[in-house]
C-alpha positions in Angstrom: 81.4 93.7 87.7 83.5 96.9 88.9 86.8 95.8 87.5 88.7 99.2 87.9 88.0 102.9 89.8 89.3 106.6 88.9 88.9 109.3 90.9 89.4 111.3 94.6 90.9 109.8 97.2 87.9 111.3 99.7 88.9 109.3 102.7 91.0 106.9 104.4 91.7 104.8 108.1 92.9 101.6 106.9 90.8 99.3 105.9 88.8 101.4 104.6 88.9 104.2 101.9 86.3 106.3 100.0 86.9 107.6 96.1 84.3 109.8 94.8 84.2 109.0 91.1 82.1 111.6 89.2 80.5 112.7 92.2 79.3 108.6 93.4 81.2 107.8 96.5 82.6 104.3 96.2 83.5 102.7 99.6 86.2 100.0 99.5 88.6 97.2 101.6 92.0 97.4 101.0 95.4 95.5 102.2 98.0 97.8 104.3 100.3 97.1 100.9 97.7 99.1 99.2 97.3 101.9 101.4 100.6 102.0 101.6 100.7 103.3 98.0 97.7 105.9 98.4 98.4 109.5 98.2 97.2 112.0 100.2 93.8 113.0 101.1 92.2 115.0 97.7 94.2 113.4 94.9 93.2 111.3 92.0 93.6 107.6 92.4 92.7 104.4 90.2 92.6 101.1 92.0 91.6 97.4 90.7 88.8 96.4 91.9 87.0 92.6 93.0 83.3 93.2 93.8 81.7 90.4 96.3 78.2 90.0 96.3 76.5 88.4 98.7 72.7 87.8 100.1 73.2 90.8 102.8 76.0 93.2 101.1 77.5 94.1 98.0 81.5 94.6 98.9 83.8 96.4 97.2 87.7 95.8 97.5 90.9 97.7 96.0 94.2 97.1 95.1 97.3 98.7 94.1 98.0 96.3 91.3 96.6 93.8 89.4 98.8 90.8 90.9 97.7 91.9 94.0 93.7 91.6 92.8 94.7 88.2 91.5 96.2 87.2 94.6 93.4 87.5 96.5 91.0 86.2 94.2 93.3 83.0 94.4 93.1 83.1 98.3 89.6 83.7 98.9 89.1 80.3 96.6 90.5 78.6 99.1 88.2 76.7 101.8 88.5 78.6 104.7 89.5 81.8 103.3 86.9 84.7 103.0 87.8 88.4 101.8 88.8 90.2 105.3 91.5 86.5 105.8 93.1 87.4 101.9 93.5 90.8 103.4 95.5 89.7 106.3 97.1 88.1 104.1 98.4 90.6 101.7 98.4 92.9 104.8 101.3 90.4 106.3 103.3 90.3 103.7 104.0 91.3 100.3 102.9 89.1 96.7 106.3 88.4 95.8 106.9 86.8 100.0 103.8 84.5 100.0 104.7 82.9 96.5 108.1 82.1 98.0 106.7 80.6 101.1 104.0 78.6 98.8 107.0 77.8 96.3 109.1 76.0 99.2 106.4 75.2 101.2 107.1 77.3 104.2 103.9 76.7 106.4 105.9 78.2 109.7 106.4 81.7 108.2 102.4 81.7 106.9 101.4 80.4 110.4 102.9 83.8 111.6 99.9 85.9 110.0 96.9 86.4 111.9 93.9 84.0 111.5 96.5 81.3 109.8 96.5 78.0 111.7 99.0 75.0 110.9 96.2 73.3 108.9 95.5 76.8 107.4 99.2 77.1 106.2 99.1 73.8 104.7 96.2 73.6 102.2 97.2 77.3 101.3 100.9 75.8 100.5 98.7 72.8 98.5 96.1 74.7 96.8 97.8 77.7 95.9 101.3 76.0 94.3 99.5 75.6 91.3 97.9 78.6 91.0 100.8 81.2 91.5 102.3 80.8 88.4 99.1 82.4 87.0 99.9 85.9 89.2 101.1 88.7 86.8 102.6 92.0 87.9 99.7 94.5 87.0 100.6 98.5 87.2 100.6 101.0 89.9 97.6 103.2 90.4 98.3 106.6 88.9 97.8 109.9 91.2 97.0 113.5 90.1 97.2 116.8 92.5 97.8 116.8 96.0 95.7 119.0 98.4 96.7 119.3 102.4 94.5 117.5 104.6 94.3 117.5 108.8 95.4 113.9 109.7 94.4 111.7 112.9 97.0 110.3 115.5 98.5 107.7 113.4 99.3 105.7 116.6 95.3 105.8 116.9 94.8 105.1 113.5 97.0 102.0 113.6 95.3 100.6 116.2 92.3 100.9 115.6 93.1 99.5 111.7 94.2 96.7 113.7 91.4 95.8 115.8 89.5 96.2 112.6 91.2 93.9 110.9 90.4 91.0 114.1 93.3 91.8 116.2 92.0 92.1 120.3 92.2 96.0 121.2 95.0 94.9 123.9 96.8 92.7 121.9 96.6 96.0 118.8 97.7 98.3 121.0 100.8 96.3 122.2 102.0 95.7 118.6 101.8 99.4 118.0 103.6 100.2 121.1 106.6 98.2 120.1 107.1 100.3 116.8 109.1 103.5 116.8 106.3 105.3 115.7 107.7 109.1 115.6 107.2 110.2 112.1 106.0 107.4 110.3 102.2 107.6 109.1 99.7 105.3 110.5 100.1 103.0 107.3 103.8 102.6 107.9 103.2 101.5 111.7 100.7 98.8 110.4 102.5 97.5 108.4 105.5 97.5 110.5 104.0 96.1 113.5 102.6 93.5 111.3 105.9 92.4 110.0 107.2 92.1 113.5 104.5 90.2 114.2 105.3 87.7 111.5 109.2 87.7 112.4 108.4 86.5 115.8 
């Protein structure tokens, strides 16, 4: 099991990312609260890892923290919840949020997140109460250096992060359109269209 990674942030258009550890390129999955705490292009970077295996892929997911990682190994113990759900999830909104809407059983606000269904919301609410008390806040990743890289539209980047996280390309491009997108990073209008879409 690949519990932890160190090394070069190589690459990154959410949800993927690329760290080359000792000169092995590790591809990974992350949440938009993840990538929100990468640095730049070219610096060091240690993420927790959860390593799925199945019959056709080996897959390889990061996170930030290890509350985060234990989050999501929660979720994806749920029926109905496989690993790119548990990243919508965490996507949508932060750790501290979905134990609060679990806590007071808040099915509405979870039915806001893509993929979650009334049904959805309620066995989350039922299966995860007990389990919650188990999530501990785990560290931040640590960065070295930063070196300058040549970035992407982030209004392109967004959306296409979106439609690869199962949003329809229409339906991606009208939640970034709706963000005031001057100067933010393609991270930051992710994660703020997918809070808006949560509000509404």
């Amino acid at each position: 099991m690949i519990g932890r990674l160190r090394g070069v942030l190589a690459w990154k258009q959410p949800p993927y990312l690329l760290i080359d550890a000792h000169g092995v390129g590790y591809e990974l999955e992350a949440s938009l609260t993840t990538f929100q705490s990468l640095p730049e292009t070219g610096a060091e970077v240690v993420l927790f890892t959860h390593l799925a295996v199945r019959e056709d892929a080996h897959a390889l997911y990061g996170f930030a923290s290890t509350d985060e990682r234990a989050l999501f190994r929660n979720l994806i113990r749920v029926a109905g919840i496989g690993p790119r759900l548990a990243l919508l999830i965490l996507s949508g909104m932060s750790v501290d949020l979905f134990i609060r809407c679990v806590r007071e059983g808040d099915a509405l606000a979870l039915t806001r997140l893509p993929g979650i269904g009334k049904k959805t919301a309620e066995r989350l609410i039922i299966e995860m109460r007990d389990r919650i008390g188990d999530l501990a806040r785990g560290p931040a990743p640590a960065a070295g250096g930063r070196m300058p890289v040549v970035e992407a539209s982030p209004t392109e980047d967004a959306v296409s992060a979106l439609v690869a996280l199962g949003y329809k390309l229409p339906e991606a491009s009208r939640m970034v359109q709706a963000v005031e997108a001057e100067g933010l990073t393609s991270e930051a209008i992710i994660r703020q269209a997918l809070q808006a879409s949560v509000r509404r």
